[in-house]
N, C-alpha and C positions, 0 to 999 in steps of 0.2 A: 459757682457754689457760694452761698454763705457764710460770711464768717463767722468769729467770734464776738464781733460786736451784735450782729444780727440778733444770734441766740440770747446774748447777754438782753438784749432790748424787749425780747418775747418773757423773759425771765422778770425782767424786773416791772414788766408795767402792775401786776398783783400790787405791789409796793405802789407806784404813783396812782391808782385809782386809791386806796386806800386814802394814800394823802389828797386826793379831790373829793373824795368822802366826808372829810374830818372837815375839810376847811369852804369847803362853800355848801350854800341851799340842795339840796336834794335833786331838782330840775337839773338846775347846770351843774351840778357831778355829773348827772346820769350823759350830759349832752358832750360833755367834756370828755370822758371816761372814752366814748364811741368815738366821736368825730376824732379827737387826737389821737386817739388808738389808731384809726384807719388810715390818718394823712401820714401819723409817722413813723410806725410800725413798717418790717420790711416786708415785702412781698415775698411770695412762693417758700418763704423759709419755713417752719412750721415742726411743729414737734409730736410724732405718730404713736401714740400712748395705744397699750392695748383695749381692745374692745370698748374704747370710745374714740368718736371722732379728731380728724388732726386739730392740734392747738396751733391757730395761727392769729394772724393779725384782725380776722371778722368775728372768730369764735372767744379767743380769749378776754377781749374788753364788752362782748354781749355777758360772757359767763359772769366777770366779776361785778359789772354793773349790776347785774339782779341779784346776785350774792350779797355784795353790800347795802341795795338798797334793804332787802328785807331783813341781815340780821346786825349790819352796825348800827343803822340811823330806824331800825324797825318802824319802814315805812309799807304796807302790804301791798304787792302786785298780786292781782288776781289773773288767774291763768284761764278764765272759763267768762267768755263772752255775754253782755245779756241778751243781745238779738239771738232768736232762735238759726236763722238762716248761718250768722258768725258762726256758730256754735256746729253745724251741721258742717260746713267747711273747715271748721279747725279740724274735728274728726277726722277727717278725709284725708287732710294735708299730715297731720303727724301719723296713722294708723291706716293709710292708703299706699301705705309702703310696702306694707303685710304680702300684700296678693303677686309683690313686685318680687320681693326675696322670695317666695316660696315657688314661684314660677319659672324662678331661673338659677337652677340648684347642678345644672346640665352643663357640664364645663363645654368651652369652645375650642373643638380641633383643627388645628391646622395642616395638612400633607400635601405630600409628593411625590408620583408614582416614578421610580427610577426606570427614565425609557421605555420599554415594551415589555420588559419585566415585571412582572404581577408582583412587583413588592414596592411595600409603600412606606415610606418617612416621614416621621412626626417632626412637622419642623415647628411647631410651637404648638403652647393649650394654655388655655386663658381658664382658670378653674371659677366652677361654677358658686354662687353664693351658697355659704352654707345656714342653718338655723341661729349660730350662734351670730349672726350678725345681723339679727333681727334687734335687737339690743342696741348695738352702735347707731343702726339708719334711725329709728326710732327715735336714738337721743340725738341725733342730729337735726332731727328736724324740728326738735325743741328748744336745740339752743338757737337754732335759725330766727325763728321766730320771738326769740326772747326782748329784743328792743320793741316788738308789736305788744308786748304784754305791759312793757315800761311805760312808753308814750301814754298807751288807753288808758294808765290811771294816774301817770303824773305830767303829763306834758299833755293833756285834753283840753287845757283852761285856757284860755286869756293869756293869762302870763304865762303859762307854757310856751303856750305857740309864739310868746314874741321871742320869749328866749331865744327858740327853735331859729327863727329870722336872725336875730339878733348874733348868736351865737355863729351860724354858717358862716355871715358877712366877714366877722371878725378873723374866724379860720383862714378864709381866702384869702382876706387883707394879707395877712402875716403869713401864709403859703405861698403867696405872689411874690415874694422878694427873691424864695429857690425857684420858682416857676419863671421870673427874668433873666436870673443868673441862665440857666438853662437854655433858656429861649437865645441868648446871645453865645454861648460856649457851648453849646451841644446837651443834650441830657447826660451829665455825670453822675448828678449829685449819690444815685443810691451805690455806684461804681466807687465812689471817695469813699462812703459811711459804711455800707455793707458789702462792699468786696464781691460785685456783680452786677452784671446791667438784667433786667428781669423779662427782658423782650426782645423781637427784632430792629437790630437796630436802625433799619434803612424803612421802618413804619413811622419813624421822628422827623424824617425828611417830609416836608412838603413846600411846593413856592419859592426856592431857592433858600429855604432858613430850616428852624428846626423849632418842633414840638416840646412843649416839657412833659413831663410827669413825674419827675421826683421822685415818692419811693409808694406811686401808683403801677400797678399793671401794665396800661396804656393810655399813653397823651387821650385816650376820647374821654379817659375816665375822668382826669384832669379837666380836660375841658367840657365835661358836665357838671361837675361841681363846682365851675366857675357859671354857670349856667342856673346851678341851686343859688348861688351868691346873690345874683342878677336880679331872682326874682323875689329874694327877702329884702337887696334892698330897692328896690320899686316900691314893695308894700311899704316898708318902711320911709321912703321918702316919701307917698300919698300921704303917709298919717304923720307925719313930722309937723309940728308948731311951727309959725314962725321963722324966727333965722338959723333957726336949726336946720330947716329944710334944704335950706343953702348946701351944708356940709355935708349935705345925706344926698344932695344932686352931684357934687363933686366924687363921691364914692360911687354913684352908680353908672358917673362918666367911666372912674375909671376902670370899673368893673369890663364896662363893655368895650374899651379898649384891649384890655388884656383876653377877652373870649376872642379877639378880633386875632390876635397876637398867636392864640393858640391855633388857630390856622384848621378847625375844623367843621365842614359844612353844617352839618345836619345840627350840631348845636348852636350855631350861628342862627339858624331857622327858627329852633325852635324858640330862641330871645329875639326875634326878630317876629313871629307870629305871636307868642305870646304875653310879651311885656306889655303892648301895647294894651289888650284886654285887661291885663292888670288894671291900669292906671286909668281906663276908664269907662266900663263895661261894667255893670249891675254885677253881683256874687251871682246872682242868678244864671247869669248867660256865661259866668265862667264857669258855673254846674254843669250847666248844658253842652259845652265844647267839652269838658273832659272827659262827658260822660260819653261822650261820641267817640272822643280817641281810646275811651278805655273800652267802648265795644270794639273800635276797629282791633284792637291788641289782642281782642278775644275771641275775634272770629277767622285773625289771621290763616292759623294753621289749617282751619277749615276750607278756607278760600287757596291756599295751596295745593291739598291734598286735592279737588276737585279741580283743578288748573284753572283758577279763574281769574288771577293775579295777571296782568298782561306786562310779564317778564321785562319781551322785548319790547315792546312799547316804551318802557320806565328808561330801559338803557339806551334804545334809541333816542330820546329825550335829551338825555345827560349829554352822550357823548360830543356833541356840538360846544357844549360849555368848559365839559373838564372831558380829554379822554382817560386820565388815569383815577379819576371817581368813577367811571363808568368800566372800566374794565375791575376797579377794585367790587364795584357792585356785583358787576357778572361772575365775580369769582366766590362771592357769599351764597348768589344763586344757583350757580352749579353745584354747591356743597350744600347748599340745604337739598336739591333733588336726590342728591345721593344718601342725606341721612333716614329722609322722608320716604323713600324706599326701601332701605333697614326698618323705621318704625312699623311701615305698613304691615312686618311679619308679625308683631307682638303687638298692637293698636291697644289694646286695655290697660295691661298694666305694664308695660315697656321691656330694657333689656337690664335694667340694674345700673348696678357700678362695674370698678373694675376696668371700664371703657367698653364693657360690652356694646353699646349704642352707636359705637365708631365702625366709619365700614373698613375694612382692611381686606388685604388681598388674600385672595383663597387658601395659596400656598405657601407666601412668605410669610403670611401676618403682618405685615409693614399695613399704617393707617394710612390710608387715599381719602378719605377725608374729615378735612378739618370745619368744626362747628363752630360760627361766629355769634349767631343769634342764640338767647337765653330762652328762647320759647321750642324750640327743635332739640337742645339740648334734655328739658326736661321731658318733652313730648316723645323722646328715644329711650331716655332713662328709664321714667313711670308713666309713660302711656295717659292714654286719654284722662284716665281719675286723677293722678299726680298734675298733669295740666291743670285740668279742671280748679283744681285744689285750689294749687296756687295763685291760677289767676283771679280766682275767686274770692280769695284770701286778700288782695291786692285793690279788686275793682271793687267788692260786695261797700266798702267804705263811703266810695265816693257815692254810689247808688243812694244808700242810707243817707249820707248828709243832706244830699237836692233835694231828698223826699221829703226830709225835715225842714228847709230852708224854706222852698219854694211858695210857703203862704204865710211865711212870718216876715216881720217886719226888718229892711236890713241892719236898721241901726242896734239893734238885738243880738246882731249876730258880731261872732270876733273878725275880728277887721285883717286880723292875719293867715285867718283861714285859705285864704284865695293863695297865698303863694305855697301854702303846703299842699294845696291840691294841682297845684299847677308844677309842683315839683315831681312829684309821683305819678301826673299825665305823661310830664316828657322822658320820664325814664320807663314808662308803660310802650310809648311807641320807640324808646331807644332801643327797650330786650326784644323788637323783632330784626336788630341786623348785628346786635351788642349785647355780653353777657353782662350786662352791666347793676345785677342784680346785688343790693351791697348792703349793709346793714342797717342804713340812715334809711333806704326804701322801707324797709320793715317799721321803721320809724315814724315816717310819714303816715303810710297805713294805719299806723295805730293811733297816730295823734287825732286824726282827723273819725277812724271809729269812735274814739272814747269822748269825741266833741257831738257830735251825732246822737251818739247815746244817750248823751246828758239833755239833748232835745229833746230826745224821745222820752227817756225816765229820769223826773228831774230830779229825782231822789235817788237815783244810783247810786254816787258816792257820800250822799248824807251832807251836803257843804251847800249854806244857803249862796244865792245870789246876792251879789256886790253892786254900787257902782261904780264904772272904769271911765272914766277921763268926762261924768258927768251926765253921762248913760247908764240907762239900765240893760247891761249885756252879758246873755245867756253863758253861763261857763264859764265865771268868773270864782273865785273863791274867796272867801275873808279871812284866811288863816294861810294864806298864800305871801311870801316876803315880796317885798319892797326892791325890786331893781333898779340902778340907776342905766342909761343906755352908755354903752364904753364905744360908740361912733363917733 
């Protein structure tokens, strides 16, 4: 359980976003507010207010970021997309909820016939959604999306997006010192600060050493965000001057040391397939791979539900190299089969909240199983629309920016754009085996729509074109502050 420091930290960040309000640019409040919200804010603790969603460490620093940006530093977020297609999936995603509550109003019983005797025990009921929580899901899926609102009108530009780089690096830098301590003494640190470890603990073991994560979820989650580090500063060392570049190669050493350190495959992969396209692959042909992995993220479900996934193939594969990747695989597998056959009763608009979407045993109620992937998760919850939504929500970005790039000239375009889209490719193909859907995602999303936009309607936000480092490049602003880089 949590302690009182816990509580005290969910409490007081209101206060320290205010003070990154008052005291830096607008941009990096907003990046500040989220990123150190999320890294050091505790886990699972969270405070359950009536008829609105829990306040915890993803919802509290989205709620107060858009709070303060529009009424301290009265800078406007607009909540209403200009692409029409954006505009058709925001609908979806926040008001595709509708058909989900109202559909499953039918509480869940659980019994047990006593022996041969025609009498039967209710051994559990899982009560069904009522109207009044049409209200809560509604507002939750608003505040979900509130960094996607942030990003699309203040982190769209040039200097946004280096912030965006800029800012990650920094985070990881200064996270990497508990993430060694860790790596060498076991994962403590959220056990010392918030009086609980927030997971299994025998999931930090791998290779004879141990995983960190701090006061994350799960080490994968850690070592994705060392993985977002990776690829801001790649971009950032390609466009370094000089003997600056030096210092910016020494940080992206040792970036990749420490992914190396967090001991986990698939993100290992994906800076390993990835970087290199960074650093020297046209924006063009990075359009083109994400746009591939963000169909494969979206056709996933579909290729399961039709069995066309070759399972065993994939594990027979593995097991030669690691058996305990391949039996951890085979156990994601076996638990998506079982959720994906739950979904198949309710396929439109899912089973809700509650855990209705979980398969549990007829008569105990005890759950048989457990959901790793964030694409089964929501595909149980709200059904095909709510899928839809969200991956829509997610991918419709990347679509729009290739569309817009693709016959414009590169030097035109922002130079940092490639690592925000390469950041929200790999955590596209992470939510098919990791729930690893998190705030900064939302963020991504948005940075890279509201850069898109500004291609497509160069009068959007009313802000002429600048030149940046000697170039004339799109998405730039002249009323935009002056950053120095802190690498």
């Amino acid at each position: 359980m949590p302690n009182s420091v816990a509580y005290l930290m969910l409490m007081a960040w209101p206060l320290a976003s205010v003070m990154m309000f008052w005291r830096l640019p607008t941009e990096r409040a907003i990046l500040w507010c989220l990123i150190a919200g999320y890294l050091i804010l505790p886990p699972v603790a969270e405070f359950d207010l009536p008829l609105v969603p829990d306040m915890d460490k993803a919802t509290i620093p989205s709620v107060m970021a858009f709070v303060l940006c529009v009424l301290m530093v009265r800078r406007p977020v607009s909540l209403w997309p200009r692409h029409p297609a954006a505009r058709l999936l925001l609908v979806l995603f926040v008001l595709g909820v509708i058909p989900t509550v109202i559909t499953n109003t039918d509480p869940l019983i659980f019994q047990v016939m006593a022996g041969s005797d025609p009498i039967v025990f209710l051994t559990n009921m899982i009560p069904g959604m009522k109207l009044r929580d049409l209200g809560s899901v509604v507002i939750n899926q608003l505040i979900v999306v509130l960094p996607f609102f942030l990003a699309r009108r203040h982190l769209s530009t040039v200097e946004g997006q280096r912030e965006i780089a800029v800012a990650i690096v920094a985070a990881i830098l200064a996270y990497s010192v508990l993430g060694l301590i860790e790596i060498r003494l076991s994962p403590q640190m959220n056990v010392w600060i918030y009086g609980f470890f927030q997971h299994d603990f025998s999931q930090t073991i791998r290779q004879g050493g141990y995983r960190p994560l701090v006061f994350l979820e799960h080490p994968l989650w850690f070592a994705l965000f060392v993985t977002y580090a990776l690829f801001c500063a790649t971009v950032l060392f390609r466009e370094a001057p000089g003997r600056d570049r030096v210092r910016k190669g020494i940080v992206l050493f040792y970036l990749l040391v420490l992914l190396y350190l967090c001991k986990s495959l698939a993100t290992q992969l994906y800076a390993l397939c990835l970087i290199p396209v960074l650093l020297w692959a046209p924006l063009k042909w990075q359009l083109r791979l994400t746009l591939l992995l963000g169909a494969v993220a979206v056709i996933y479900p579909m290729l399961r539900n039709l069995d066309l996934i070759p399972t065993e193939a994939i594990l027979a594969f593995i097991e030669p190299y690691s058996a305990d990747r391949a039996q951890s695989l085979g156990y994601r597998f076996s638990n998506e089969e079982l959720m994906l056959n739950r979904a198949e009763e309710k396929p439109w608009f899912g089973w809700g909240g509650w855990g209705r979407n979980l398969v549990r045993h007829p008569e105990t109620s005890l759950i048989v199983s457990v959901p790793d992937g964030r694409w089964i998760i929501v595909f149980g919850s709200f059904g095909w629309l709510g899928y839809i939504a969200e991956m829509g929500m997610l991918t419709f970005p990347i679509y729009l920016l290739w569309q817009q790039v693709r016959r414009r000239d590169p030097a035109t375009v922002s130079p940092y754009i490639g690592a925000i889209v390469m950041m929200l490719a790999a955590t596209l193909m992470d939510m098919l085996l990791n729930a690893t859907l998190i705030p900064f995602t939302w963020l991504c999303a948005g940075s890279i729509l509201g850069y898109a936009e500004r291609l497509k309607y160069p009068a959007l936000f009313e802000k002429p074109r600048a030149l940046f480092d000697g170039k004339q490049v799109i998405g730039t602003t002249s009323d935009a502050p002056q950053h120095r880089s802190v690498m």
